[in-house]
Structure formats: C-alpha cells, structure tokens
C-alpha positions as CSV (number, residue, x, y, z in Angstrom):
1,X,-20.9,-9.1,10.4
2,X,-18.2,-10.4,8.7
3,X,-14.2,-9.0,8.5
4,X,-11.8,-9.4,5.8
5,X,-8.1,-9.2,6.6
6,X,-5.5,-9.0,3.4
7,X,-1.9,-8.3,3.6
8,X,0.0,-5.5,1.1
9,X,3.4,-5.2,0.9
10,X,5.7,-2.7,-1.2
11,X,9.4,-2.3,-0.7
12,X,9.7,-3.4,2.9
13,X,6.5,-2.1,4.2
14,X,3.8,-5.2,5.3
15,X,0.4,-3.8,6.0
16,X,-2.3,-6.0,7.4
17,X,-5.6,-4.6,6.4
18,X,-9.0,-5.5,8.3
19,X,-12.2,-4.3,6.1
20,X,-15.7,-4.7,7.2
21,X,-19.3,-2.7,6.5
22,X,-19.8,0.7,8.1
23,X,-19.4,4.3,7.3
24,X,-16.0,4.8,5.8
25,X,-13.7,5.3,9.0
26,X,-10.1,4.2,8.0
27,X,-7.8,4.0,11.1
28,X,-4.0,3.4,10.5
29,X,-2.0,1.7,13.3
30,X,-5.1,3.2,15.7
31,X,-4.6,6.7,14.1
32,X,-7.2,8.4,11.9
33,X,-5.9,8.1,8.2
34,X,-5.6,12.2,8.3
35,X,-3.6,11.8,11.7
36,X,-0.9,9.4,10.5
37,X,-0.6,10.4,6.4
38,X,-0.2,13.7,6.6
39,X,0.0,14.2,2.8
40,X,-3.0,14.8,0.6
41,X,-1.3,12.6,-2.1
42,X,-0.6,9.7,0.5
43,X,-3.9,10.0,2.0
44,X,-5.3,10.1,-1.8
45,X,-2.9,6.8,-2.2
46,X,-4.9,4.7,-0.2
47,X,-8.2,5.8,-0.7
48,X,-7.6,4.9,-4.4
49,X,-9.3,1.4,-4.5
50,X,-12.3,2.8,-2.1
51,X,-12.6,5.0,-5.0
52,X,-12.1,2.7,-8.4
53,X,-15.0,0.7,-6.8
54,X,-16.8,4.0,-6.0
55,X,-17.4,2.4,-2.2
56,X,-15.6,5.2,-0.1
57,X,-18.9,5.3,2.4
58,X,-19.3,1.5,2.6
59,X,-16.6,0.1,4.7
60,X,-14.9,0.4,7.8
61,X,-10.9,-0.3,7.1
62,X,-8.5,-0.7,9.8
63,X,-4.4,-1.1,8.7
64,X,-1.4,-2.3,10.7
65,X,1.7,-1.0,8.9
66,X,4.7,-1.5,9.7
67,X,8.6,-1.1,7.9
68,X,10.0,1.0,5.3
69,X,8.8,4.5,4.6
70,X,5.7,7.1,4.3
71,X,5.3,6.4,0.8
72,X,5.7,2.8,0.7
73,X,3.0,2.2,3.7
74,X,1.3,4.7,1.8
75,X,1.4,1.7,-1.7
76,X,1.2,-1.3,1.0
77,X,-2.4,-0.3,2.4
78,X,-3.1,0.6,-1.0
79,X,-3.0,-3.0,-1.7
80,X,-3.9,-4.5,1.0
81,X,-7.5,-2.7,0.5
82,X,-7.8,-4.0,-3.1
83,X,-6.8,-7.5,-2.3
84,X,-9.8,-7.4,0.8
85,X,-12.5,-5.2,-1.4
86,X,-12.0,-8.2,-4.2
87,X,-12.7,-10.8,-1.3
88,X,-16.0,-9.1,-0.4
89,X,-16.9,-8.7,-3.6
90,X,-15.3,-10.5,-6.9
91,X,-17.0,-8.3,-9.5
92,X,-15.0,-5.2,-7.9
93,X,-11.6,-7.0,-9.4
94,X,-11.6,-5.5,-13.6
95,X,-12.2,-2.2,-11.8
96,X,-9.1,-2.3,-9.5
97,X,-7.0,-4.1,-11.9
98,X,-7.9,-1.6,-14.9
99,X,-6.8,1.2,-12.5
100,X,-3.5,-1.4,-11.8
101,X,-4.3,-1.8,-7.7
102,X,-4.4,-5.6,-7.4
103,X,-0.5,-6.0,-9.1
104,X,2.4,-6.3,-6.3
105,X,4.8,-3.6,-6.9
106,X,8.0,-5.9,-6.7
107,X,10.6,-3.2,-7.5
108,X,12.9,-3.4,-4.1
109,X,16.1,-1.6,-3.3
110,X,19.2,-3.2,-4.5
111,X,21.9,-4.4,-2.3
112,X,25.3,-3.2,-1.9
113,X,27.9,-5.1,-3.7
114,X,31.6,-5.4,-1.6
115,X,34.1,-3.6,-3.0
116,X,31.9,-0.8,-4.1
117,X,30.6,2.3,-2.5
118,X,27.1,1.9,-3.5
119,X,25.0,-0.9,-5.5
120,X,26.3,0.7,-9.1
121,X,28.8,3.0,-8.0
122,X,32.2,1.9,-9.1
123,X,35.4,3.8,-8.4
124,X,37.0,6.7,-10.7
125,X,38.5,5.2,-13.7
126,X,41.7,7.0,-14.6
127,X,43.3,5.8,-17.9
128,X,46.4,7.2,-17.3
C-alpha cells in the first residue's frame, strides 16, 4: 500500500498531508477533521478536492498543520490534498484545477513599514 505525502501552504500555515486508500477517515494533527475544524465551512474547505474528484470514500488522509490561523490551515490542507490526489492519480488534475485547488494562494500579510502605524496607515494630514 502505497502513501502520498504533499505539502500546502497559505499565508503562514504549512500543512503536510499523508493520503493513502481506505474509507475516508481524515485526521488533523491526530484529531478527527470534525474535532479540530469546528466550522461546517472549514470542514467543507478541505473536503473540497475529495469532492471535485468525487473520491470522498476512497482515501485515508492524515494532515500536520501547523502556523497561522483556522482559515488558513483550513486553505493549506486544502491544497495539500489536491497536490497528493494528482500524484495518485494524474487524470484527477483538470478537475481540481477547473474548481482552482491546485493554484498556491500567494496573497501574504504585508509588513509594517517604520515610521508608520500600520503597513498603509500614514499619519493625519493637516494642511493648515
């Protein structure tokens, strides 16, 4: 029996994703998916590519995430399970592209710039 292991990452979050036949149990960081995303859209989130594929009784997944927030875990594991559902099986990747899984969310939070209060913020301009 062979595992695949991909890596997903989205803002700061890096999830390492371990996929392999069974019957659809997908543990996060040793948790049941339920357990640890407690929101239905979260939950919905990384189920997303099990779905495009229509494989969501096929394959065992087990996720290490780690970094940044619910919703960008949530986005990581999300493509961490395309990447490894396209390494079982190539024909699965028009599906999860068309639905716009396999791309890398790049958008990251911009830094703080000195002699600001935030990244854009700039101090009250007073003309007179």
């Amino acid at each position: 029996m062979q595992i695949i292991n991909a890596i997903g990452r989205r803002k700061t979050s890096i999830a390492r994703v371990y996929v392999k036949p069974g019957k659809g149990d997908i543990k996060v960081n040793n948790r049941d998916l339920k357990e640890y995303f407690l929101s239905e859209i979260h939950q919905t989130l990384v189920k997303q590519g099990l779905v495009a594929v229509k494989a969501e009784g096929a394959y065992d997944v087990t996720v290490n995430v780690e970094g940044g927030g619910i919703k960008g875990q949530a986005e990581a594991v999300r493509l961490g399970i395309a990447r490894a559902l396209v390494e079982f099986n190539a024909e699965n990747k028009p599906a999860l592209r068309k639905e716009g899984l396999m791309t890398r969310d790049s958008r990251m939070v911009e830094r703080k710039k000195p002699g600001r209060r935030k990244a854009r913020r700039r101090f009250q301009f007073s003309k007179r």
